[in-house]
C-alpha positions in Angstrom: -13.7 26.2 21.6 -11.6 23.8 20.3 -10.7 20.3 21.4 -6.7 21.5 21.9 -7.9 24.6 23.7 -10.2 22.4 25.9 -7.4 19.5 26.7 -4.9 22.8 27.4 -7.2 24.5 30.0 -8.0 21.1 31.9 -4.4 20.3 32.3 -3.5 23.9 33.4 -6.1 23.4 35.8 -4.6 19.8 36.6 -1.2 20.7 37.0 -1.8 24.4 37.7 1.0 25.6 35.9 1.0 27.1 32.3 4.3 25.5 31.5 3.6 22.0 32.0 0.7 22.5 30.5 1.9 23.6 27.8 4.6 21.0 27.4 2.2 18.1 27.9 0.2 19.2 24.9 3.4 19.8 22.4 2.9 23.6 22.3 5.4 26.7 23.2 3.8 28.6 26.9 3.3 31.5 24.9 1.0 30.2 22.4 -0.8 28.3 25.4 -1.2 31.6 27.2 -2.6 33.2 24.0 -4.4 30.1 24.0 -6.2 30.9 27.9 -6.9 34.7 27.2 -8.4 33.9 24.4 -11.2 31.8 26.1 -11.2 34.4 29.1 -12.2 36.7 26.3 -14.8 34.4 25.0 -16.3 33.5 28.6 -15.7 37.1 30.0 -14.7 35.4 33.2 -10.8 34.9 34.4 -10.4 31.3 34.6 -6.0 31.4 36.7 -5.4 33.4 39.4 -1.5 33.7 37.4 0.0 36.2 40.5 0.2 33.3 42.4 2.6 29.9 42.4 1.8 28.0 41.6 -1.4 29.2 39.9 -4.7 29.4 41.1 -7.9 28.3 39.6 -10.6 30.3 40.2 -13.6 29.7 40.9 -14.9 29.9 37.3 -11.8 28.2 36.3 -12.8 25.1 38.4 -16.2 25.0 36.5 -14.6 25.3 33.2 -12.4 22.5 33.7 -14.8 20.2 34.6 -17.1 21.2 31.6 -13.3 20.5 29.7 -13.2 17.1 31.1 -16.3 16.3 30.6 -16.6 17.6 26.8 -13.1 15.2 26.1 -14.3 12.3 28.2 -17.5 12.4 25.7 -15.2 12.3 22.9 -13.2 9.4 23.9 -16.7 7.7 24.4 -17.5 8.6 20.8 -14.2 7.8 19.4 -14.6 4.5 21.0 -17.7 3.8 19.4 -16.9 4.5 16.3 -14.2 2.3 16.3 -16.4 -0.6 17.6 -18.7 0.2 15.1 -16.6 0.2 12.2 -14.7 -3.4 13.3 -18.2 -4.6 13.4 -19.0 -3.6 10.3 -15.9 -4.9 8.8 -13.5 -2.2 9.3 -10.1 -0.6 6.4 -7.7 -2.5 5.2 -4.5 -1.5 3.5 -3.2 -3.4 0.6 0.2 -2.4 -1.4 0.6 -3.8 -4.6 3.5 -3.9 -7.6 2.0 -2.0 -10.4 1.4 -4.6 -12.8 -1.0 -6.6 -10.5 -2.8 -3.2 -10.1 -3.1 -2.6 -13.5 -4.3 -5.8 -14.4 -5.9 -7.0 -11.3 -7.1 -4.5 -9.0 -10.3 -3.7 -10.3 -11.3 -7.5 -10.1 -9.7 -8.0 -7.0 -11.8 -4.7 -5.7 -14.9 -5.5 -7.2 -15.1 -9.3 -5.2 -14.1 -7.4 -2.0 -17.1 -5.1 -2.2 -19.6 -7.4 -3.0 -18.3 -10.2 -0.1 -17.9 -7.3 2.6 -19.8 -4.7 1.7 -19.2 -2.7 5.0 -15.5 -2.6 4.8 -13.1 -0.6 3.1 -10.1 -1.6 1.1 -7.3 1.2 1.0 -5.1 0.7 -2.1 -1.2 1.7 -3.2 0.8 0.8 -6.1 4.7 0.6 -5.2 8.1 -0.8 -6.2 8.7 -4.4 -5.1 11.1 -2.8 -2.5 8.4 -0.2 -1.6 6.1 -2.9 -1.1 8.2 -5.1 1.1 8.9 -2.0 3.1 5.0 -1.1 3.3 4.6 -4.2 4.9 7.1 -4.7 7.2 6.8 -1.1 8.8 2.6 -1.8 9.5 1.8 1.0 6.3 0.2 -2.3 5.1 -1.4 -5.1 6.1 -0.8 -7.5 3.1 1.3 -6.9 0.2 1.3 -8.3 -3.5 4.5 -8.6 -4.7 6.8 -11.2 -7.6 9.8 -12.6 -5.9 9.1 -12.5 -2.2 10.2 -15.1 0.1 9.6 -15.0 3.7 12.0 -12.8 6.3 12.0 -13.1 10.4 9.4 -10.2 10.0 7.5 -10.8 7.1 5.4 -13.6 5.7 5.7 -14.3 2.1 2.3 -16.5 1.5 2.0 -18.7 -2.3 -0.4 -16.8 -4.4 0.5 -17.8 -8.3 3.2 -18.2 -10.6 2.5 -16.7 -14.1 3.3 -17.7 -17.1 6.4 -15.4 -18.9 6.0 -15.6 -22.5 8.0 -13.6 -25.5 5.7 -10.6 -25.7 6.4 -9.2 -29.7 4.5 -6.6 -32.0 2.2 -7.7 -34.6 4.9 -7.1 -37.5 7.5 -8.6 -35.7 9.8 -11.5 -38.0 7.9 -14.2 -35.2 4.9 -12.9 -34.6 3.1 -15.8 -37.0 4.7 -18.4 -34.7 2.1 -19.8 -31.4 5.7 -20.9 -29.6 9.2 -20.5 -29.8 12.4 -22.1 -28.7 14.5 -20.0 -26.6 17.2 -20.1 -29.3 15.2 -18.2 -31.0 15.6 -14.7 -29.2 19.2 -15.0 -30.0 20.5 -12.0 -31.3 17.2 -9.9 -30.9 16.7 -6.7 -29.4 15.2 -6.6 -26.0 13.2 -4.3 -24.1 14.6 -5.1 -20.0 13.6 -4.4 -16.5 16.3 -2.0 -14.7 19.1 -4.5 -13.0 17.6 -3.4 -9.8 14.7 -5.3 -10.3 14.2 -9.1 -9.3 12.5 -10.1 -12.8 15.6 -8.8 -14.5 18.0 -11.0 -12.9 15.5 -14.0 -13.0 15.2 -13.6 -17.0 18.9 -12.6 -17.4 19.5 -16.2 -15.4 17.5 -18.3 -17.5 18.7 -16.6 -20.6 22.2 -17.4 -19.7 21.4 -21.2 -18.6 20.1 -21.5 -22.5 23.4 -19.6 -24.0 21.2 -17.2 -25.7 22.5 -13.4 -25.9 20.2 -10.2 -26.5 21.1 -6.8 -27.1 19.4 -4.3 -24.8 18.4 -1.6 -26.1 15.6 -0.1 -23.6 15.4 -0.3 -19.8 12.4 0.2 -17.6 11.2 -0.3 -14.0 7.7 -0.7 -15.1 5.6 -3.5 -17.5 3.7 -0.7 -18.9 6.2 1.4 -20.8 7.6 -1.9 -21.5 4.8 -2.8 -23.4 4.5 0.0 -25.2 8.3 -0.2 -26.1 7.4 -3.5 -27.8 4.2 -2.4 -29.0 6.2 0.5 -31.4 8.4 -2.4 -32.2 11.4 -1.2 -30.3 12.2 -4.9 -29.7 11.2 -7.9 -28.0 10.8 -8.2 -24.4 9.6 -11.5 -21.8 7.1 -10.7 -19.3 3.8 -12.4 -17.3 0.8 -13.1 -19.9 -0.9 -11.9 -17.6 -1.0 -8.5 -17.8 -1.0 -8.4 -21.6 -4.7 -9.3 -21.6 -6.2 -5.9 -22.9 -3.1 -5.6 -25.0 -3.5 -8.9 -26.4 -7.9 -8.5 -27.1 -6.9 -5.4 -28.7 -4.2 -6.9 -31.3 -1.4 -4.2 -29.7 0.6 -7.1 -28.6 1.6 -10.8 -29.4 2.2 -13.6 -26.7 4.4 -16.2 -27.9 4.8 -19.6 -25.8 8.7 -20.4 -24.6 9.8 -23.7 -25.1 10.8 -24.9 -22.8 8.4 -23.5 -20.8 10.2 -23.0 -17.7 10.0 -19.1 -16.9 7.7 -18.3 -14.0 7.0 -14.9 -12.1 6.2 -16.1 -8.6 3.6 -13.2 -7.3 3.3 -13.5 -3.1 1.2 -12.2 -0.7 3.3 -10.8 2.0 2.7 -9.6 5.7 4.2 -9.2 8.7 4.9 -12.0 11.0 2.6 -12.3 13.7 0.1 -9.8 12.9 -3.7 -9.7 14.4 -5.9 -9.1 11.4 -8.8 -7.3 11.5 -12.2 -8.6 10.0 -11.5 -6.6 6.8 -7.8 -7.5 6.5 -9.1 -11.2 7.0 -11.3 -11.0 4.4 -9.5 -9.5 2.3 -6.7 -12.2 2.1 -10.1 -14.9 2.3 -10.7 -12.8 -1.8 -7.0 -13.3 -3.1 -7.0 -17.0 -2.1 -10.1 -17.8 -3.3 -8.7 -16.2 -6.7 -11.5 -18.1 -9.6 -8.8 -18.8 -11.8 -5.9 -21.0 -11.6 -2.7 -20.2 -10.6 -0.7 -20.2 -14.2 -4.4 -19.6 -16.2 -4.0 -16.7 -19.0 
């Protein structure tokens, strides 16, 4: 006996009509009268009286309903429960997140969640910027981590950091023995760029242009990682968060070179929506991304 089948014979016994039965519980009346005879069959007992109209519950129909209601009134009490239960212990949160902070950051990020609630659960997605936004603002999320986010009527965009953009180059790249360079410098150079639907692209295509310097683009991507690797088989040059070159830079793949003047920033936000009651996981879990143990612009 299923939990459909026992929700379909109380409310034919409710509204003693097949039909509306059958309506109530998003089904055709054919599959809901399949649905009856097939528990007549199990039981060996007619439960409607269906010569009649309206319909007529018989006498073992009457005590099959009430062992219906009281079977789903026992599962309401369970669900219930179990939902107390798991608030108290912490509860699930959802977190969308742009790829590159979940490349670089998630496992930290996961790893101080578990050990300060160990009873909760964290839910994780990697999206677009866009996707992210929309994550958020339609309750598939409860925070977001997104670059370039700046509060809506709906949405919340919260400070989180601003990272560092540096000139990320290959080891046998013509500047790759130089620590810093001046922005004058990527003059001329070919650059691996964001696609033009992308915030960071128009932010570094900005500050380019407010310095007069011109690169040729030869490569476009909507992700840091195959940007990286771009660079990394010396297809060109590219600017992005130092971030998330941290395994490429230990492992000698990649070169970070300092702009001067250092005045390119990704700002990274947490995002939610406007007015939304947290749960104890969701409240914790935004307690883990401010309490971040390294500053804001740190490598």
């Amino acid at each position: 006996m299923t939990l459909a089948n026992l929700r379909l014979i109380r409310d034919v016994a409710h509204f003693r009509s097949v039909s509306k039965a059958a309506r109530t519980n998003g089904v055709s009346q054919s599959a809901a009268s399949q649905a009856i005879q097939e528990v007549e069959r199990e039981l060996g007992a007619e439960l409607f009286d269906r010569s009649t109209r309206p319909l007529k519950v018989t006498s073992a129909g009457k005590l099959y309903a009430e062992y219906c209601r009281d079977v789903l009134r026992r599962e309401e009490e369970l669900q219930a429960s179990l939902a107390f239960l798991k608030e108290r212990s912490g509860g699930t949160t959802r977190l969308a997140a742009i790829y590159s902070v979940g490349l670089s950051e998630m496992d930290q990020i996961e790893a101080r969640f578990a050990q300060r609630f160990p009873d909760a659960e964290l839910q994780v997605s990697f999206l677009r910027p866009e996707r992210v936004w929309d994550a958020v603002a339609s309750d598939q999320a409860d925070l977001g981590l997104m670059s370039y986010a700046e509060s809506s009527r709906d949405v919340v965009a919260l400070p989180w950091r601003d990272e560092e953009m540096v000139v990320a180059v290959a080891p046998d790249h013509r500047l790759s023995r130089q620590h810093a360079v001046p922005v004058s410098a990527l003059d001329g150079e070919l650059f691996i760029g964001y696609d033009d639907d992308l915030p960071i692209q128009n932010h570094i295509e900005r500050y380019l242009r407010e310095h007069k310097v011109s690169v040729q683009t030869v490569l476009s991507f909507d992700n840091l990682q195959m940007i990286k690797e771009a660079v990394a088989h010396g297809a060109g040059i590219s600017l992005m968060p130092k971030r998330v070159m941290r395994e490429d830079l230990a492992q000698g793949r990649l070169l970070a070179l300092h702009l001067n003047p250092a005045e390119l920033y990704r700002p990274v936000r947490i995002v939610h929506r406007r007015r939304k009651a947290f749960n104890q996981a969701t409240r914790g879990l935004l307690t883990v991304l401010q309490e971040a143990d390294e500053k804001p612009n740190a490598a």
